[in-house]
Legacy VTK file of the C-alpha trace (Angstrom):
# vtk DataFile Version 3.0
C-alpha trace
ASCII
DATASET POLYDATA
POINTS 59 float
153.669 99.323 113.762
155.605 99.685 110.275
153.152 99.709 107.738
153.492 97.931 104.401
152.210 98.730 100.617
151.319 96.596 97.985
150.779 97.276 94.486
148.502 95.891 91.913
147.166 96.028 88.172
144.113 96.715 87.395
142.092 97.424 84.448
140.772 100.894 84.355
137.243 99.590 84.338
137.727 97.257 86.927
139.852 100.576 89.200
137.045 102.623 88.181
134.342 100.744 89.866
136.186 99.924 93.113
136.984 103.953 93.558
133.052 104.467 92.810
132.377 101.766 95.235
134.772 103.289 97.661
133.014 106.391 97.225
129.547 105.637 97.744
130.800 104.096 101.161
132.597 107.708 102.132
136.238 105.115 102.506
139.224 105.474 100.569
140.563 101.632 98.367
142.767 101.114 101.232
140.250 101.206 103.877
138.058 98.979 101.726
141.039 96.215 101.157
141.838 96.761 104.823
138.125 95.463 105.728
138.059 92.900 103.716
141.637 91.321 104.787
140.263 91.496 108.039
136.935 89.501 106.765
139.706 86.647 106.433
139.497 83.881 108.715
142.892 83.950 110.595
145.253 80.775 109.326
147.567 79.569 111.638
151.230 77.393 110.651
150.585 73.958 110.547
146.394 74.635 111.136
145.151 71.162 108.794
142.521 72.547 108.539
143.232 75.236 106.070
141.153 75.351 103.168
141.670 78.036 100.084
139.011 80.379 99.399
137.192 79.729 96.614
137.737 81.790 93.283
136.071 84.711 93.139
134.470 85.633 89.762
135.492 88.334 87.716
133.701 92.055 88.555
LINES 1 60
59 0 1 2 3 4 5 6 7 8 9 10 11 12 13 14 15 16 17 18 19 20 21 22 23 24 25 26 27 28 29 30 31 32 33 34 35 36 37 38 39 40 41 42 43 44 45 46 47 48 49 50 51 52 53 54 55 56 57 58
């Protein structure tokens, strides 16, 4: 499987306290994006019955 890389801006504080967290759970920022994306519920073309997430506050 090819893999793919995405790229995002952060504030420092904000980068700072998802390495920490990333730390503290012994996984590197990719394994902890790659856990949540997989938290998503799966959305199919066409599914009606999509619905957004909700926004997330600020950290």
């Amino acid at each position: 499987m090819k893999e793919k890389s995405i790229r995002i801006r952060l504030s420092q504080k904000r980068y700072d306290k998802l390495k920490a967290y990333a730390e503290t759970k012994e996984k590197t920022v990719t394994q902890l994006v790659e856990d949540w994306i997989d938290r998503l519920p799966s959305q199919k073309i066409g599914d009606s019955s999509y619905a957004p997430l909700p926004n997330q506050p600020d950290g």
